[in-house]
DOTORFI-967856 format. One line per 2 residues: number of its first residue (from 1); for each residue x, y, z of C-alpha. Coordinates in Angstrom, 3 decimals. Each point is the difference from the previous one (the first is absolute). Layout:
NUM> X/Y/Z  ...;
//
This chain:
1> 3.935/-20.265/26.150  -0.244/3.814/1.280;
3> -3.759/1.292/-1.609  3.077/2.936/-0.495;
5> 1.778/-1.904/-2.175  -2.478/-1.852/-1.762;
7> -1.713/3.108/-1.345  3.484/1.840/-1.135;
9> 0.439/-3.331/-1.674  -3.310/-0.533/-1.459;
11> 0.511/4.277/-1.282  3.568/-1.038/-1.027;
13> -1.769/-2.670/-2.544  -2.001/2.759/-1.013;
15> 2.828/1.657/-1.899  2.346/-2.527/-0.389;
17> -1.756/-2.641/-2.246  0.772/-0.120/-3.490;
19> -3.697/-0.153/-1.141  -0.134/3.450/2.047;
21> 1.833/1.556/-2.674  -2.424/-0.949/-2.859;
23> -2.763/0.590/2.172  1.250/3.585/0.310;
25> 0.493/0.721/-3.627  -3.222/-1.673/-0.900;
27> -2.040/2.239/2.514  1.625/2.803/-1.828;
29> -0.710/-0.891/-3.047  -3.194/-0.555/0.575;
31> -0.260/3.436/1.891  1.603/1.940/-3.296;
33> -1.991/-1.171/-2.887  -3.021/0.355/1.748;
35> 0.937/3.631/0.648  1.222/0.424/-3.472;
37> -3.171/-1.117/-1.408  -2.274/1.662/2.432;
39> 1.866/3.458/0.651  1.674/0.158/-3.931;
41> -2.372/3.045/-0.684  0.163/1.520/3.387;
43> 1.660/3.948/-0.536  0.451/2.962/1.528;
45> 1.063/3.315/-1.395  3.346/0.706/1.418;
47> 2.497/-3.083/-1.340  -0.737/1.016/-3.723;
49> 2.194/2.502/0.857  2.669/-2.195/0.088;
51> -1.387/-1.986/-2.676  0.488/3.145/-2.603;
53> 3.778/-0.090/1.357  0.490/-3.383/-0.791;
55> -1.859/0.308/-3.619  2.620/3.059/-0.889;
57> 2.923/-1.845/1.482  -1.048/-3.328/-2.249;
59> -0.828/2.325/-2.806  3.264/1.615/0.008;
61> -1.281/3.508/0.973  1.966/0.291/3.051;
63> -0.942/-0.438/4.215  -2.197/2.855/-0.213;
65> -4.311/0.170/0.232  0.142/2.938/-2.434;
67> 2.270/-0.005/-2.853  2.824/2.451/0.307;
69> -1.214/0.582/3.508  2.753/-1.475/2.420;
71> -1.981/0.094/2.848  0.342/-2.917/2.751;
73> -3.928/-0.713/0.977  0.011/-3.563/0.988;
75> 1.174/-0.754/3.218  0.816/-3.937/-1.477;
77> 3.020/0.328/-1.990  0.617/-4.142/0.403;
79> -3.371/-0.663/-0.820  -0.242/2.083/-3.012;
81> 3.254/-1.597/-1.870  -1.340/-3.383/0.944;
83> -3.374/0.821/-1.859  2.044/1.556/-2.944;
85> 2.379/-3.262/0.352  -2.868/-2.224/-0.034;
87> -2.086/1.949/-2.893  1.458/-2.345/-2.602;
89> -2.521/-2.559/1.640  -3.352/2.529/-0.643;
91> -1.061/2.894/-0.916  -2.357/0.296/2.711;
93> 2.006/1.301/2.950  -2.908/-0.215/2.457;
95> -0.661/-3.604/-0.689  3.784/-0.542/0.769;
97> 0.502/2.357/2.662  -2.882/-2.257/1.684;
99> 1.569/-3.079/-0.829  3.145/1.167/2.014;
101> -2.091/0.997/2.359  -1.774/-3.263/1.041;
103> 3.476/-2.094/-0.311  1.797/2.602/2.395;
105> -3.354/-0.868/2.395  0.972/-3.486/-0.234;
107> 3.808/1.001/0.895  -1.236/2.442/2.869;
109> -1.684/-3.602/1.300  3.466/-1.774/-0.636;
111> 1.856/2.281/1.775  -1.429/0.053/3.202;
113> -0.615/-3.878/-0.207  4.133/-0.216/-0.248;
115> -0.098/2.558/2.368  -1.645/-2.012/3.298;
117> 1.878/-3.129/-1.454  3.180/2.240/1.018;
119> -1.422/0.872/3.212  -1.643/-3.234/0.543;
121> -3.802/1.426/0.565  -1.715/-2.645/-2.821;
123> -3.553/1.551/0.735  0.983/3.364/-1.095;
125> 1.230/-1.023/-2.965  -3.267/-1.820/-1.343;
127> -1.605/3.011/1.186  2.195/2.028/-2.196;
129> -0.219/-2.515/-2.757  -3.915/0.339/0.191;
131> -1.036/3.336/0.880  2.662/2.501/-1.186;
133> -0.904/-1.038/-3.742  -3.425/0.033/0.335;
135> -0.232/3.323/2.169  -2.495/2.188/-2.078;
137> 2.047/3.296/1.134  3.028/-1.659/-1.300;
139> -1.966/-1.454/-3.267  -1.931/3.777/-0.168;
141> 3.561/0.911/-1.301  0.008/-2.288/-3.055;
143> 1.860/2.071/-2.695  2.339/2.036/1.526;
145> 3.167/-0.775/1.697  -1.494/-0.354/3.068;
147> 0.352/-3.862/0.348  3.387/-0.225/-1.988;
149> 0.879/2.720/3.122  -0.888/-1.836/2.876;
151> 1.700/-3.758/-1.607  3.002/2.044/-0.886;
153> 0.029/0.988/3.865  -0.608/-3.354/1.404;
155> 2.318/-1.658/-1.845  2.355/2.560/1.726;
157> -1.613/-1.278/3.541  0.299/-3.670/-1.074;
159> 3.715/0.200/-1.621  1.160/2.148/2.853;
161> -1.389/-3.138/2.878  1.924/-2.228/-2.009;
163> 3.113/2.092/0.365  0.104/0.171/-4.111;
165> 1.098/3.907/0.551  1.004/0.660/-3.668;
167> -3.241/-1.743/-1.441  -1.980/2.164/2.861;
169> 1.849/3.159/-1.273  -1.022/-0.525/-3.627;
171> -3.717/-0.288/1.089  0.444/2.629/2.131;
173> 1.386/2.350/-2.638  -3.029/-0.872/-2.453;
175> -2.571/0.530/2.398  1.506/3.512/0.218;
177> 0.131/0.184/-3.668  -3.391/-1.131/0.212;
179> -1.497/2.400/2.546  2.625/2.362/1.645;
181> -1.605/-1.399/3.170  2.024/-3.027/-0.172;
183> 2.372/2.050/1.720  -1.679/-0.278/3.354;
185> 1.010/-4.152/-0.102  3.688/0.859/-0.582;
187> -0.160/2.374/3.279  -2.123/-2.117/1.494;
189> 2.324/-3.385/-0.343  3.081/1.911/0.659;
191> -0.448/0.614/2.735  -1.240/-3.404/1.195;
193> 3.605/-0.857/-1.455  1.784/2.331/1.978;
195> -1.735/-0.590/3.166  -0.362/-3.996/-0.398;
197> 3.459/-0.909/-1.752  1.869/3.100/-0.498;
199> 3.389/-1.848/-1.206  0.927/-0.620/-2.918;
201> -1.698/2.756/-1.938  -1.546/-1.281/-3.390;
203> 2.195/2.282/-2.550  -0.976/-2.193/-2.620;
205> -3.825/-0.043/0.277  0.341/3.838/0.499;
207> 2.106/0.483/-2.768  -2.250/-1.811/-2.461;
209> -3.194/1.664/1.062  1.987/3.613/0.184;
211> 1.175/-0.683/-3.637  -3.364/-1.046/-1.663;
213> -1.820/3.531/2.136  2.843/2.212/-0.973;
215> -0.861/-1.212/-3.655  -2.960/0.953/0.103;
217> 0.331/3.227/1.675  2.909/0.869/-2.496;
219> -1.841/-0.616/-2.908  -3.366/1.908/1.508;
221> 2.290/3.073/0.901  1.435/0.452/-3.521;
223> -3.035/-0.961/-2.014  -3.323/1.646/2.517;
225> 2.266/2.449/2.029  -0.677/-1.780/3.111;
227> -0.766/-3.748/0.913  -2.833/1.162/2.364;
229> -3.783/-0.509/-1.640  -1.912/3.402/-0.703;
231> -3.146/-1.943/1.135  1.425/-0.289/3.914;
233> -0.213/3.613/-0.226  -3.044/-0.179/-1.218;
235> -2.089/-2.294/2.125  1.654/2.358/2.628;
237> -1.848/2.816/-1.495  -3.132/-1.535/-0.081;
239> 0.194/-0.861/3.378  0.439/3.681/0.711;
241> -3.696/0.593/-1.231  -2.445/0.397/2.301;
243> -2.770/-2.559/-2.136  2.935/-2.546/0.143;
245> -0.127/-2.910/3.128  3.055/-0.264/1.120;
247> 2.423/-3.679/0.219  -0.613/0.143/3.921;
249> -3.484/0.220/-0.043  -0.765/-2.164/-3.721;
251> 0.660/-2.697/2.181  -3.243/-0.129/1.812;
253> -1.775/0.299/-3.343  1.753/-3.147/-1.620;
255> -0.707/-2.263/3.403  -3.544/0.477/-0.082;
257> -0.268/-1.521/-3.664  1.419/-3.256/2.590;
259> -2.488/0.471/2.780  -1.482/-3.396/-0.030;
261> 0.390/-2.532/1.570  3.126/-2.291/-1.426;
263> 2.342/3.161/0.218  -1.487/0.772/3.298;
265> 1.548/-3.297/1.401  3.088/0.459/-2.317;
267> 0.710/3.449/1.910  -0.806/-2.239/3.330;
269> 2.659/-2.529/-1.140  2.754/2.680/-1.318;
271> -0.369/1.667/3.260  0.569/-3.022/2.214;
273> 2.884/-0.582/-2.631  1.590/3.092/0.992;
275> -0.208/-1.120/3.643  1.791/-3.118/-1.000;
277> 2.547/1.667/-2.104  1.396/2.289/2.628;
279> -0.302/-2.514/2.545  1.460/-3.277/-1.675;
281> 0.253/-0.063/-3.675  2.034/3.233/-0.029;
283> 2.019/-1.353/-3.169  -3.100/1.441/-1.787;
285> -0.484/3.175/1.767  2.917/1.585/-2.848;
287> -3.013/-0.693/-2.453  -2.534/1.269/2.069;
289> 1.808/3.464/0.430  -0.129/0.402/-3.910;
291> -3.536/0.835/-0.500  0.177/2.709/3.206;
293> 2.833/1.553/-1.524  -1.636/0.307/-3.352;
295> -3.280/1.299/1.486  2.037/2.860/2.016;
297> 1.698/0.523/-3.115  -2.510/0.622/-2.163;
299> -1.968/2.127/2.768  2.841/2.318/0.228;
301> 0.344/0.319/-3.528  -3.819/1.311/0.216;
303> -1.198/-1.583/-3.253  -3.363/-0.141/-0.744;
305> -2.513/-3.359/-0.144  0.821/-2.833/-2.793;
307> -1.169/-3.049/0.665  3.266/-1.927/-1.104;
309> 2.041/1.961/2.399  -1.613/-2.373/2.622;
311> 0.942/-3.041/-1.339  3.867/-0.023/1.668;
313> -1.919/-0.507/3.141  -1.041/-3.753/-1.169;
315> 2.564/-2.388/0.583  0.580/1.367/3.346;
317> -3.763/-0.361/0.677  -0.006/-3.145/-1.397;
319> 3.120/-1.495/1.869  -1.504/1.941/3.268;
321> -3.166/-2.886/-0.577  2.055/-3.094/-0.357;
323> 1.745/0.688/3.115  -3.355/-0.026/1.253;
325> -0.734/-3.076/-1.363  3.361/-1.037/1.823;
327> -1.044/1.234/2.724  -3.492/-2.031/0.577;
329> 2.303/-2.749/-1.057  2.799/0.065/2.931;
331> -3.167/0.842/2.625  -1.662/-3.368/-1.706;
333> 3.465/-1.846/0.646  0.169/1.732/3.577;
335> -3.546/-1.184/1.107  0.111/-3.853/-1.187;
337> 3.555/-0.480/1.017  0.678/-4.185/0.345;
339> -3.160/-1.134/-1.919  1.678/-1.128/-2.886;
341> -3.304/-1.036/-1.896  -0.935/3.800/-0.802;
343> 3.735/0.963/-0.848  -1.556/0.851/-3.620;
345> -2.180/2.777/1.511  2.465/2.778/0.395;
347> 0.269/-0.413/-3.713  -3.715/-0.905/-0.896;
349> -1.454/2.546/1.486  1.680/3.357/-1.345;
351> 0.279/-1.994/-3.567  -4.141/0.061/0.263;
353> 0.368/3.835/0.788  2.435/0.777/-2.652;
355> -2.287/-1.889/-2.793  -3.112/1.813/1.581;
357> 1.949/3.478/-0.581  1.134/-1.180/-3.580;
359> -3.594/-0.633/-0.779  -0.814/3.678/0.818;
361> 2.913/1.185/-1.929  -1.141/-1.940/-3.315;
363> -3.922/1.240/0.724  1.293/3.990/0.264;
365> 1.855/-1.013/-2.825  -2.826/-1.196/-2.481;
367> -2.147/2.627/1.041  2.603/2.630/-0.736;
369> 0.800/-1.561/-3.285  -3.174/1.012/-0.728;
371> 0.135/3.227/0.903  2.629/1.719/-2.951;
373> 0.092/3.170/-0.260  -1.770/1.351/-3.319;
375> 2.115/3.178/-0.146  2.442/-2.063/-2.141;
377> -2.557/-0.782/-2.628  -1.043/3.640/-0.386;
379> 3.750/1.009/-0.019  1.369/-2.634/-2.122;
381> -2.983/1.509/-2.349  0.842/4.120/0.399;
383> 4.020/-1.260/-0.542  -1.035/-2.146/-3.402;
385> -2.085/2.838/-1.297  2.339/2.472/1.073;
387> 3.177/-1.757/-1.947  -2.636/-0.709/-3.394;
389> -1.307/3.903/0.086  3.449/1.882/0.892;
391> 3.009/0.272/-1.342  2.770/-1.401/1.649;
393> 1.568/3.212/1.596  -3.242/1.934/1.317;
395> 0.042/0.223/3.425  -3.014/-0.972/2.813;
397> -0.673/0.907/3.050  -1.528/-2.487/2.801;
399> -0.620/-0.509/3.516  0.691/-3.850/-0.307;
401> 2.881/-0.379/-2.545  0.661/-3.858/0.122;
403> -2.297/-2.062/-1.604  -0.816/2.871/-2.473;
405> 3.739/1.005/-0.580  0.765/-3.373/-0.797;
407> -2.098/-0.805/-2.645  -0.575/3.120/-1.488;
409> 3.777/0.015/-0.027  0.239/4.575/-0.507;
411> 1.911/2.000/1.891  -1.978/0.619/3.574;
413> -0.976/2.853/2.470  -0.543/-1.556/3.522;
415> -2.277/1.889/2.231  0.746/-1.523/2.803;
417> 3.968/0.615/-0.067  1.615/-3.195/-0.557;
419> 1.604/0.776/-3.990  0.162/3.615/0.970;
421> 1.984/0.935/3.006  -1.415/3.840/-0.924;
423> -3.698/-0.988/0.561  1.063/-2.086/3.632;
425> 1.354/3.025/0.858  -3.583/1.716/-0.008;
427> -1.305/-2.103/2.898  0.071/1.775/3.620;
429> -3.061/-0.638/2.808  -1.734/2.952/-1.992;
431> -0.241/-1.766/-3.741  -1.979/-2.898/-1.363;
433> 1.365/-2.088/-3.261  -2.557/2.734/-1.397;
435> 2.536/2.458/0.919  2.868/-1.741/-1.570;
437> -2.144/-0.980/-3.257  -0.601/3.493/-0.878;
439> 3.313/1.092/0.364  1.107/-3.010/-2.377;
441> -1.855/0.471/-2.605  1.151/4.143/0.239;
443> 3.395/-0.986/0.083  0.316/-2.813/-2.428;
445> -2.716/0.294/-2.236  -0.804/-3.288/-0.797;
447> -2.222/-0.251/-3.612  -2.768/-2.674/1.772;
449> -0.890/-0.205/3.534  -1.741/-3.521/1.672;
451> -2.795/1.804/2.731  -2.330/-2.103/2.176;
453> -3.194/1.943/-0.265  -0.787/1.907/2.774;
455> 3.558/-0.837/1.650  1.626/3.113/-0.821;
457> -2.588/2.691/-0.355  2.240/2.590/0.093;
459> 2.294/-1.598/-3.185  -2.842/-0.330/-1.916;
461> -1.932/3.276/0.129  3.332/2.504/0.082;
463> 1.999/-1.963/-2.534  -1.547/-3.130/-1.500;
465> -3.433/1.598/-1.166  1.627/3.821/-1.548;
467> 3.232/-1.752/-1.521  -1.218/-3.815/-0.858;
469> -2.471/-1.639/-1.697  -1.234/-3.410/1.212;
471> 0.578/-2.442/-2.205  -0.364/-3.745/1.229;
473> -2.086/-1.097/3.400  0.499/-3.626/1.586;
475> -2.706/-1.232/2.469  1.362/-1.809/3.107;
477> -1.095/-1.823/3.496  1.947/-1.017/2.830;
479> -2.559/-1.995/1.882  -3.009/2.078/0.821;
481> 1.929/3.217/-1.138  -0.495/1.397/-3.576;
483> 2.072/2.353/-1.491  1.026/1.683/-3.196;
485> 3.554/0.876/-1.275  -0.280/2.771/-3.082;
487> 3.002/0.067/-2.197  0.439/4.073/-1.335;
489> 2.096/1.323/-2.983  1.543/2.764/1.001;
491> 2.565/0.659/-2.755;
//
């Protein structure tokens, strides 16, 4: 037999096998308890956001951060009523925001297994299966809707390969719901449809996904005034300021936290996979193209730096590598040609590469695990003294609102512009969140203000030290860094 057409047979068996399917879910299983139990603490300040959303929508209080304040500053609507839908489960939103979180990592993996079963590429898909769960950008985002995001558009990718159009349009539409990004994989597979098959036009699929958006954007009109989050406008307004790094150029600053050496042959691999793509495998190239049109996207939008903004880029990185893989394996095939007794290599070989670059995955992973950051002791503690020493509608003012808003559970003033479209609209290339903190606490006069000593000097001597008094002081350290935050009465 062909070396040719032993190896596609020898891949073929790779997927095929009925033991391959409980090998699959067993890897991921594995994969998402031992995230659960090793990243169920991990937090960052921004989801609680959402979290206080979801706690007034399950408490009856209405889809707003602030009572009475209809203001639209999550840009998750999807993930927020699933968190409020789920609340019955827990209290603690966190610990189930994570919990979706590491099963939509395991459904991220799914989807681009099914994915190179559909295009008949088995070595990306263990590479997807392996290393898009265990990514530690993609794992960084634990908590927020990040991973339910990037399954969500996946599934759209996988469903739309298996020419399941009206199951791809209802992942579609909730990935938009999810992030209004989700957007960009509607354009971006329409017009694969129109250029690859044209005829017969999916009315069905589009009417299904146009009905479940046009829900949404209905009910956000009538209820916020517009279905477009204040915090886009926001993050655009920090990116305005002149301390602020820009989308464009964040990237640089994320990639060197991956300067070592496993990542350095991933990039290797994902850039030989790119070669392959647009030479051969160009069935995945319509994937490819979604992380470049998300990064222009973004860049254009001229948002400043977040960390999770990044993690969109993933999957495509990740696919990029097991075409890489694929590739080694078809020049392996090429160069032994008729000697059947090494037919195994072409799959041997990138299989002992793949497990060598899962290995480095789990070791980032348990190092990072280790690494929480202790901001969300120190702010679960300000937001449990503020709701025991305040009454219920007095008013505070922060820089960070989400971990503090939702457990102190008062009505907030956000320095940095994200509950407030009024204090976003302070931000130019000649202001600092100094800038915008002063005018918040001028304009709505919030009874206690959270400062990080020395953050805000200006806050603190003009306002904070001739109209407050301080009244509580919580000791914190982020690594090497100590730092105070000074609670002040200023009723």
């Amino acid at each position: 037999m062909h070396i040719w057409r032993i190896k596609n047979h020898r891949m073929e068996q790779l997927t095929n096998r009925s033991w391959v399917n409980w090998l699959v879910f067993l890897i991921l299983g594995i994969i998402t308890i031992i995230l659960l139990v090793g990243f169920y603490r991990w937090a960052y300040d921004d989801p609680f956001i959402s979290y206080r959303y979801a706690a007034n929508i399950s408490r009856g209080l209405g889809f707003v951060y602030n009572p009475g304040e209809r203001i639209l500053s999550t840009t998750t609507p999807l993930f927020t009523f699933v968190l409020a839908l789920a609340g019955f489960l827990t209290s603690d939103f966190h610990l189930l925001a994570t919990g979706i979180g590491v099963i939509s990592l395991a459904l991220g993996g799914l989807f681009i297994f099914d994915l190179a079963h559909s295009w008949k590429t088995p070595i990306v898909g263990w590479t997807g299966l392996l290393l898009y769960p265990t990514f530690p950008l993609v794992v960084s985002t634990l908590g927020s809707e990040t991973p339910l995001y990037l399954a969500l558009c996946l599934g759209t990718f996988a469903f739309y390969a298996r020419k399941n159009f009206i199951t791809a349009g209802i992942f579609g539409a909730l990935a938009t719901l999810t992030r209004p990004d989700g957007v960009l994989v509607f354009i971006i597979l329409g017009i694969d449809y129109l250029i690859k098959v044209r005829k017969p036009i999916p009315w069905k699929a589009i009417l299904v996904s146009a009905v479940i958006l046009l829900t949404w954007v209905v009910f956000a009109g009538l209820y916020f005034g517009s279905p477009i989050p204040v915090t886009l406008a926001s993050k655009q307004q920090q990116g305005l300021m002149a301390i602020s790094e820009s989308f464009t150029r964040g990237l640089l600053t994320i990639t060197r936290s991956y300067a070592s050496w496993p990542y350095i042959v991933e990039a290797l691999l994902a850039l030989s996979g790119v070669i392959l793509a647009v030479w051969k495998k160009r069935l995945w190239v319509i994937i490819l193209i979604w992380p470049v049109v998300y990064f222009l996207s973004y860049s254009l939008l001229g948002v400043s730096r977040y960390f999770w903004y990044y993690a969109p880029l993933v999957p495509g990185f990740v696919i990029s590598v097991g075409l890489g893989l694929t590739a080694i394996s078809d020049s392996i095939t090429g160069v032994i040609r008729e000697k059947k007794r090494l037919y195994y290599l072409p799959v041997i070989f990138p299989a002992i590469i793949l497990m060598v670059l899962f290995t480095a995955n789990g070791r980032f992973l348990w190092q990072m695990s280790k690494r929480n950051d202790t901001r969300f002791e120190i702010y679960r503690a300000v937001g449990e003294w503020l709701r025991d020493k305040t009454l219920p509608d007095e008013r505070v003012g922060s820089l960070e609102v989400g971990i503090i808003g939702y457990y102190a559970q008062r009505p907030m003033v956000d320095f940095a512009g994200l509950i407030q479209p009024g204090v976003a609209g302070q931000f130019d290339t000649n202001t600092t969140y100094e800038d915008a903190a002063l005018w918040a606490v001028d304009n709505f006069n919030p009874q206690y203000i959270v400062l990080h000593d020395g953050l805000f000097n200006r806050v603190e001597q003009d306002h904070a030290q001739q109209n407050c008094e301080k009244v509580k002081r919580f000791k914190g350290k982020q690594y090497s860094y100590t730092w105070n935050l000074t609670v002040y009465d200023c009723r």
